[in-house]
N, C-alpha and C positions, 0 to 999 in steps of 0.2 A: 401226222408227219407230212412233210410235203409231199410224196410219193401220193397219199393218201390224198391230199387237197386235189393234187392234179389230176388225178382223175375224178372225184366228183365235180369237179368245176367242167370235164370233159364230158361227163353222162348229162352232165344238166345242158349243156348246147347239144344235145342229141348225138353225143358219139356213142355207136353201139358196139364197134367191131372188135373183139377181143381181143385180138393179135395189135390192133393200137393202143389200144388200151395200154396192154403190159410194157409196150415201149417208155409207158411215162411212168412207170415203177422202178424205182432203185433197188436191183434185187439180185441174187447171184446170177451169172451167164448159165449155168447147169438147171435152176430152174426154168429160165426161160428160153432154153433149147428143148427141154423135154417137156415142153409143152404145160405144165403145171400150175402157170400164172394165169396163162390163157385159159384156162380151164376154171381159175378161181376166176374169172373178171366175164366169165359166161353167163348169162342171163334174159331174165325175160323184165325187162325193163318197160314199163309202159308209161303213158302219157301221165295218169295219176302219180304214179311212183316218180316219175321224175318232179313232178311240183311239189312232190310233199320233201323230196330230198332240196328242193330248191331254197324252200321255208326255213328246213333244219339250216342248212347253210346261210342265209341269213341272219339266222338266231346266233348262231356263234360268230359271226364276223362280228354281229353287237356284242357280243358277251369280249370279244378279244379287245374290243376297244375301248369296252368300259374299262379292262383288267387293266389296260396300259392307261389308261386316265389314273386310275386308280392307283397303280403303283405313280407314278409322276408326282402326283398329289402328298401322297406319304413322303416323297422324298424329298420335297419342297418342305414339308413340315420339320425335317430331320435335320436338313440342313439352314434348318431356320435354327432352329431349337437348340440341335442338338448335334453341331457341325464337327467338334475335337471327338467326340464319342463314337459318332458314325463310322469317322476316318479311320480312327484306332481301333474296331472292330473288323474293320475291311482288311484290317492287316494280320486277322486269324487264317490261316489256309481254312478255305470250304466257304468261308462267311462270304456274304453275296450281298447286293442293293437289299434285297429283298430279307435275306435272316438279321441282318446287321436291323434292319427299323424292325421287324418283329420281336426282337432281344433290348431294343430302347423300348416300344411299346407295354411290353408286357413286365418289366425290370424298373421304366423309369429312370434305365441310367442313373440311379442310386443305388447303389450297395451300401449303404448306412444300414439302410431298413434288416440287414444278414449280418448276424455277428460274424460269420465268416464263407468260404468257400461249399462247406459243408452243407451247411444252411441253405443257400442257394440250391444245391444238387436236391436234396433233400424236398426244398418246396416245388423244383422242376417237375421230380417223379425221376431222379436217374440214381437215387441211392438206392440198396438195397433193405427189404424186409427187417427190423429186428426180430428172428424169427426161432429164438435159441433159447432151448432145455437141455438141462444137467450138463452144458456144456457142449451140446449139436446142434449143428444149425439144419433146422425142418426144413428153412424152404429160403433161396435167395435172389427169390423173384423181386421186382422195381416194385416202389409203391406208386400210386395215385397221384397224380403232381397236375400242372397247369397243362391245360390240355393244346394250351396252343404255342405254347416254349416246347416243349415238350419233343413233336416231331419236327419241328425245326431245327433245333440241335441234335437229332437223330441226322436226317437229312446235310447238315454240316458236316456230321463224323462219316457221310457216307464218302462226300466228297473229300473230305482232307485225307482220307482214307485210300486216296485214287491219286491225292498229289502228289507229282516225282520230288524224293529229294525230301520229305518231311516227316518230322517224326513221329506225325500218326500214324504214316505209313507202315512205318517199319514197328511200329509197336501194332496195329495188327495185325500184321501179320504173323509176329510172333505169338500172339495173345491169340489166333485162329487153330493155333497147333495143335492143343492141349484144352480148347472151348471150342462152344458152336460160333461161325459167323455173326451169328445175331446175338449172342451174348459179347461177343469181341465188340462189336457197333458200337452195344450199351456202354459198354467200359469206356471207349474212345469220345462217346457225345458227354459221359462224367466227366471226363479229363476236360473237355472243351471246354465244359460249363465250370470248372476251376480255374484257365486260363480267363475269362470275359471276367469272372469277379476278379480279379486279378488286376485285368486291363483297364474296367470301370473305376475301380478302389484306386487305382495308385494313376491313372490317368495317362499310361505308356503305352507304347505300341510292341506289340508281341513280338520278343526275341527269341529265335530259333534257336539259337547258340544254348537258351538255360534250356531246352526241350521240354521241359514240366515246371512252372513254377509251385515251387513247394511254398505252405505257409510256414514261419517260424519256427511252432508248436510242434506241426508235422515233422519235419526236417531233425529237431530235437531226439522227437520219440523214435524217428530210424535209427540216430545216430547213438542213441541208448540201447536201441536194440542190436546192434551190432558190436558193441563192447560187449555186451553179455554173451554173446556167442562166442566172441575173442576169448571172455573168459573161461567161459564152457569147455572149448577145445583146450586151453591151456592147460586144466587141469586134468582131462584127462591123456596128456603124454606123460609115458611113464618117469 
C-alpha cells in the first residue's frame, strides 16, 4: 500500500524516528494517539538492513514495471485482435483491462468450440460435481477446470458483487442468507461465465434490464416446470 511504500522509501534515506514514521501511515487517529503505530514502526534498523531493504525495493519497482509493460502489451494485442470483444466484455460489472484479455486469452473469443453456456462453466471448473446415488447428491463441490479462468471470474463475481445497483449484487446477497459466502461467489462467477458465453456468441454488450440471460432450452425447462406445479396445486383444491 502506499502507507507502506512511504515509509520504506523513509527508512532507506535513514529516517529512524518512530513518531515520524507513523505520521506517513494512513491509519485510524485512536491508534495513533495511544501510541500503538509507534510502537509497531520501533526498531533496530541498521546499516545492513537498510541495504538489503534497499535491493528488495528495487526489485519490485522492476517487477512493477515490467507488470505495467506487460499489461500495455496485452492490451495493444486485444485491441488489435480482438477490439468488438474486449469492448463488450468491459460492459460485464467486475470485468476490468485486465479479466476482459484473460477471458479472450484463455476462450479465444470463440464460443463455437462449447455447445453451449454449460459447457463453458463446466470446462471453467465453476459447475458442480455430478456426485448422485439413489437419488442424493454426496457431495457438490466445483470440479477441476482451467486454472487460469478460473480465479479470474471468481475475482469478477467478487467485484460485481460490490457494484451499486447490479444484479449480482442483489442476488448475493440473497444467495448469502441461506449459503456460505463462498459458495454464494461460486454461484455468481457461474452466472458470469453464462453472461460472457452469451456476450461472445451473439456479439452484444451486457444488458441489465434481462439480469440473467437464459438460454432457450433453459428458459423452456423452467417454464415446464412451472406448469406442473400449476397443475399440482390445482388438483389438490378441493
Amino acid at each position: 500500500g502506499k502507507s507502506m511504500l512511504s515509509v520504506i522509501d523513509a527508512l532507506i534515506a535513514g529516517e529512524r524516528d518512530a513518531v515520524r514514521l507513523s505520521k506517513l501511515v494512513y491509519a485510524s487517529k485512536k491508534n495513533k494517539e495511544n501510541g500503538k503505530l509507534a510502537a509497531a514502526l520501533t526498531g533496530c534498523m541498521k546499516e545492513h538492513h537498510r541495504f538489503n531493504l534497499q535491493m528488495a525495493k528495487v526489485e519490485y519497482d522492476l517487477l512493477i514495471k515490467q507488470s505495467a509493460e506487460y499489461i500495455e502489451k496485452i492490451e495493444a494485442i486485444c485491441l488489435r485482435d480482438f477490439p468488438r470483444q474486449s469492448a463488450l466484455l468491459k460492459t460485464i460489472p467486475g470485468v476490468s483491462r485486465i479479466s476482459s484479455a484473460v477471458i479472450i486469452a484463455e476462450t479465444g473469443a470463440d464460443m463455437k468450440v462449447f455447445e453451449n453456456s454449460g459447457k463453458l462453466s463446466g470446462w471453467v471448473g465453476l459447475r458442480p460435481k455430478n456426485d448422485e446415488s439413489a437419488g442424493k447428491y454426496k457431495s457438490t463441490a466445483i470440479t477441476k477446470g482451467n486454472r487460469y479462468l478460473k480465479p479470474i471470474l471468481v475475482q469478477v463475481a467478487w467485484a460485481a458483487s460490490r457494484c451499486k445497483g447490479s444484479y449480482f449484487k442483489d442476488k448475493f446477497n440473497r444467495l448469502s442468507i441461506r449459503k456460505s459466502s463462498k459458495k454464494a461467489l461460486i454461484a455468481i462467477a457461474r452466472k458470469i461465465s453464462v453472461v460472457v458465453w452469451n456476450i461472445l456468441k451473439d456479439l452484444t454488450p451486457y444488458n441489465p434490464a434481462l439480469q440473467v440471460i437464459y438460454e432457450p432450452a433453459k428458459l423452456d425447462a423452467r417454464i415446464r416446470y412451472h406448469q406442473k406445479e400449476m397443475e399440482r396445486i390445482a388438483k389438490l383444491k378441493p
